[in-house]
C-alpha positions in Angstrom: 40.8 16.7 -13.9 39.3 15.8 -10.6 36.7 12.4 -10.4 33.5 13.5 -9.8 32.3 12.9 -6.7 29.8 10.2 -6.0 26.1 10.9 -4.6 25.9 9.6 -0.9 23.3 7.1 -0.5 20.7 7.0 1.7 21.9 4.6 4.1 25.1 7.0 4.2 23.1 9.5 6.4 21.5 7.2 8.7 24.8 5.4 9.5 25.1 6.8 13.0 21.1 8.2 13.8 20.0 6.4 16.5 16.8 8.3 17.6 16.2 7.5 21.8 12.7 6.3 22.5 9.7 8.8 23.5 7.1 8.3 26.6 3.7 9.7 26.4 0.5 9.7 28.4 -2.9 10.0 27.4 -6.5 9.7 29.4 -8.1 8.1 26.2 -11.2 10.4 26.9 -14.1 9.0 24.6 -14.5 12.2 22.9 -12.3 12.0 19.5 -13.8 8.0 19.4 -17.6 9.8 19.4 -15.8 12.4 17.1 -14.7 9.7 14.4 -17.9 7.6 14.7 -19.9 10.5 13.6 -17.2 11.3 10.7 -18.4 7.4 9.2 -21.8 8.0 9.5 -22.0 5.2 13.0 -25.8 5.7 14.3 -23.9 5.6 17.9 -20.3 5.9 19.5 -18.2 2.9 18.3 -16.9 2.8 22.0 -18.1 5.0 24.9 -16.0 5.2 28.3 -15.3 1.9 29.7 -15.3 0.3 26.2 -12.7 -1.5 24.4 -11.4 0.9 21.9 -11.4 -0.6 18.4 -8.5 -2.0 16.8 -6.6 1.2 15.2 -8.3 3.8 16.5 -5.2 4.2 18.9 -4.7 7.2 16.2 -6.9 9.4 17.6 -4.8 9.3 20.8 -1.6 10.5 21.9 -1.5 13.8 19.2 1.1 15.9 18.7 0.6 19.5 17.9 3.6 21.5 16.7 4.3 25.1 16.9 2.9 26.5 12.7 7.3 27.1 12.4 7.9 23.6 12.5 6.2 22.4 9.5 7.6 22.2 6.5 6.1 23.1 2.6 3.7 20.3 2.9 2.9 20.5 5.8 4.7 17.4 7.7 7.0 17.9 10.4 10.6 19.4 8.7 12.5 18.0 11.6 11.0 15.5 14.7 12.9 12.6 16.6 12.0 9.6 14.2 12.3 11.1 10.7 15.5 10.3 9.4 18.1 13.1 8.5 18.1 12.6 4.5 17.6 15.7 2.1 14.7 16.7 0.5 12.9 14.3 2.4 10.0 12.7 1.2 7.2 10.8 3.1 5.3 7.5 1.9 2.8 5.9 4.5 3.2 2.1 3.4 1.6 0.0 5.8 1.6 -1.8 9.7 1.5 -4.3 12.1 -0.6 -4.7 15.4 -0.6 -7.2 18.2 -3.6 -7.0 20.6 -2.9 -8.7 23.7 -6.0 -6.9 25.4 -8.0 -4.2 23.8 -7.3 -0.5 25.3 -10.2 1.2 27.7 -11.4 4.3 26.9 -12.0 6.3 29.8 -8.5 5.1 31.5 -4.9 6.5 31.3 -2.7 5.0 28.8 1.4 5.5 28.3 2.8 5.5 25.0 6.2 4.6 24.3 7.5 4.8 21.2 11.2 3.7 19.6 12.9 2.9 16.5 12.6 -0.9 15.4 14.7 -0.8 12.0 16.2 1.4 9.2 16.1 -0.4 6.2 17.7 1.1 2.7 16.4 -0.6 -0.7 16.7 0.1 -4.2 13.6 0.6 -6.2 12.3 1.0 -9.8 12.1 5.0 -9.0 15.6 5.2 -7.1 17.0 4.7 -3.2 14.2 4.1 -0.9 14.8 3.9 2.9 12.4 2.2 5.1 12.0 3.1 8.5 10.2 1.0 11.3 8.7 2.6 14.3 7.8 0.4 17.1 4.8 1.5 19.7 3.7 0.2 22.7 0.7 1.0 24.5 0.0 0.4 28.4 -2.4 0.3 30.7 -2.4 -0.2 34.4 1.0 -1.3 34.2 -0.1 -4.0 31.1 1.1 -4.3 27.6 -2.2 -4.1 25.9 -1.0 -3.9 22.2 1.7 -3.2 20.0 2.0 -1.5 16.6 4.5 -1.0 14.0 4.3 1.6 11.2 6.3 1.1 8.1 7.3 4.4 6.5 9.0 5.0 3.7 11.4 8.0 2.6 13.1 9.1 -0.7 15.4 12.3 -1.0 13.8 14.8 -4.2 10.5 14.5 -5.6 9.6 11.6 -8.2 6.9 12.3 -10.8 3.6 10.6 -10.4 3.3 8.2 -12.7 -0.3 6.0 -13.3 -2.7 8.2 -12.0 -5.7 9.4 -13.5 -5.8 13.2 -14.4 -9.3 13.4 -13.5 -11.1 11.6 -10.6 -13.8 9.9 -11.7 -17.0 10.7 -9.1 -19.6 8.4 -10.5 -18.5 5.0 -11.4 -18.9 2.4 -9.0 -17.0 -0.6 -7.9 -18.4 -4.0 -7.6 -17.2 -7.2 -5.6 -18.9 -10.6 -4.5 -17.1 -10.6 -1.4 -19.7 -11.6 1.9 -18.3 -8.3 3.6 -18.8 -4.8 1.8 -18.5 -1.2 3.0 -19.5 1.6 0.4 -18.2 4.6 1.0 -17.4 8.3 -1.0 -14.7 10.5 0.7 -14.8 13.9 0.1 -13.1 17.4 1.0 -15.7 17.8 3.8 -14.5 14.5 5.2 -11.1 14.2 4.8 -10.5 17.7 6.3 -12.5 16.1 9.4 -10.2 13.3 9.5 -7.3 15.4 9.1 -8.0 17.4 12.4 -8.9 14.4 13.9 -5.8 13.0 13.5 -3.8 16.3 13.8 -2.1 15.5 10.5 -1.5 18.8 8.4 -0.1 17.3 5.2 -1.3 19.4 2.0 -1.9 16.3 -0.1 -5.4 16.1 1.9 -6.7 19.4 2.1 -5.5 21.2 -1.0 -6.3 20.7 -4.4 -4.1 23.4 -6.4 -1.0 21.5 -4.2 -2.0 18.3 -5.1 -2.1 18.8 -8.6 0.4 21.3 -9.0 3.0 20.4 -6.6 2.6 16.5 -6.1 0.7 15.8 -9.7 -2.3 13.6 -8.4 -5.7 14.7 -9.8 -6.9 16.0 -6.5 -6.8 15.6 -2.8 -5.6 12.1 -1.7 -7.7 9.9 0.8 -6.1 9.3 3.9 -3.8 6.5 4.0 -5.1 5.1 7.4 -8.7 6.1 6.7 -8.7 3.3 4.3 -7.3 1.3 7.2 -9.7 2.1 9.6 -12.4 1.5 6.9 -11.2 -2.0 6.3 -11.3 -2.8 10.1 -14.4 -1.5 10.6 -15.9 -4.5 8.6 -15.0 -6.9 11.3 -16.5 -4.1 13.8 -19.8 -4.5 12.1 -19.7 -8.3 10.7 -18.1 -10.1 13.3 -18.9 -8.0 16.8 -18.4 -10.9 18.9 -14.7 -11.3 17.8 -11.7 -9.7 19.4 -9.0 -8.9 16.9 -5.5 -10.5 18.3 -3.7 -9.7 15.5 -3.6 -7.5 12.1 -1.6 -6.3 9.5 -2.2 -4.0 6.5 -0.4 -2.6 3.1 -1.3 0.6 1.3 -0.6 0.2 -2.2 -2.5 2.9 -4.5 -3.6 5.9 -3.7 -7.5 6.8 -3.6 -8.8 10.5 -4.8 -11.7 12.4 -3.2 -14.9 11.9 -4.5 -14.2 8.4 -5.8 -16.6 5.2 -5.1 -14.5 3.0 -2.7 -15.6 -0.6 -1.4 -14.1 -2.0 1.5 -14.0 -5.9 0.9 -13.7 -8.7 3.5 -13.7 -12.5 3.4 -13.8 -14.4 6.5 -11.4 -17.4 6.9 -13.1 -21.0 6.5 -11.8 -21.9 9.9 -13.0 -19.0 11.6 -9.9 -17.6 12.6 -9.6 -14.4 10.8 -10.0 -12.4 7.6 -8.4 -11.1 4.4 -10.0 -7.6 4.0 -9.0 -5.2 1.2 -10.0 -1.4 -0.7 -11.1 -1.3 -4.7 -12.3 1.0 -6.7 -12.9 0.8 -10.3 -9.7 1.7 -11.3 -7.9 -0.7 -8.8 -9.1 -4.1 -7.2 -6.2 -3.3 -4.5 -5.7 0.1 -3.4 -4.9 -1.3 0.5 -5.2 -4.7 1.8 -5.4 -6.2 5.3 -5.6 -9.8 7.3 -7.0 -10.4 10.6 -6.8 -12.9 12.9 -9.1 -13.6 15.9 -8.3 -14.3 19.5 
């Protein structure tokens, strides 16, 4: 009888992908910042031309718009440079870095280059995971003005959602004595505007019958980043005066649509930065962040 034959790992099919790095340009018009200031409910752009554009709203730049035949099922990308060559590939946004040596300008054209920083396989309580690092830096007039990492994570098949609630829960509301708070209530309406914003097509953010079905949350699935942006956007609105030199940020639970969020920040006794975070009333964590100051 022949041995049976062993199930490659993940690292096995990354052993020789070495994706070469990508340049892009972008004018950084201030239209898409106006666009996302009006999607949280600002009374006035966050940044107009000649401003500093705040600190992750980078995303909004430098889109890319496939041809409808490259998507996949869920709507991702089913092949592009930087996702690695594993099968049944699945995508987790888990969380990033940023460096801000000067804020980027709206109004004036930025370059884009992007590159792989690491490929990292792990073993998890759900099976092989592989995480993948991708490195970004963003220039102006010649200048490194900041640069980002973005920490993805892949599995091969599909494992089942464990820990989530079968309903979402639309009226209970979190509380927290933290000095900064942000209240806020994503819905369909607003995550399909972030969505185009942000030219991301994934399913898990626009339809229901798919999430539930296909991916078994209880509905759609707030935006990964949108929590991001949310929990930065405390700084924009406590601490004004500051210029953020460097952040980083974990996504840890997902948030549903129509749920009571509350962005959370405490400043640092010495001044020097934050520790911001996401609850709801399920979860005290759903994404965390820290901030330092220039």
């Amino acid at each position: 009888m022949e041995p049976a034959a062993s199930t490659p790992t993940l690292g096995s099919y990354v052993e020789s992908w070495a994706p070469s790095a990508t340049t892009d340009e972008d004018a950084l018009p201030p239209g898409p910042a106006a666009a996302l200031s009006a999607v949280l409910d600002l009374p006035e752009p966050a940044a107009k031309a000649g401003d500093a554009l705040p600190p992750l709203w980078q995303w909004l730049y430098f889109l890319e718009w496939p041809a409808q035949s490259e998507l996949g099922p869920d709507g991702h990308l089913a092949d592009a440079r930087f996702l690695p060559p594993i099968p049944d590939r699945q995508r987790m946004f888990a969380g990033g870095r940023v460096s801000v040596e000067e804020p980027l300008r709206l109004g004036e054209p930025a370059e884009r280059v992007c590159g792989l920083a690491s490929v990292t396989p792990k073993s998890g309580r759900s099976g092989e995971l592989l995480f993948v690092t991708e490195r970004r830096e963003f220039r102006q007039a010649g200048r490194t003005c900041l640069v980002e990492e973005q920490d993805i994570v892949y599995r091969s098949g599909r494992s089942a959602a464990a820990g989530h609630p079968t309903v979402a829960d639309s009226t209970t509301v979190p509380h927290s004595e933290t000095p900064w708070q942000l209240r806020a209530q994503p819905d369909e309406r607003q995550l399909f505007r972030v969505s185009a914003l942000t030219a991301n097509a994934h399913r898990i953010h626009y339809d229901a019958p798919y999430c539930r079905d296909v991916e078994g949350y209880p509905g759609l699935v707030v935006h990964g980043p949108l929590l991001a942006l949310l929990m930065l956007d405390l700084v924009r609105r406590n601490a004004p005066e500051r210029q953020v030199g460097s952040l980083s940020y974990r996504l840890h639970r997902p948030v549903f649509a129509g749920e009571h969020l509350l962005a959370t920040g405490t400043p640092a006794e010495d001044g020097r930065g934050a520790q911001l975070g996401v609850a709801t009333h399920r979860e005290a964590r759903h994404a965390s962040a820290e901030v330092t100051f220039v």
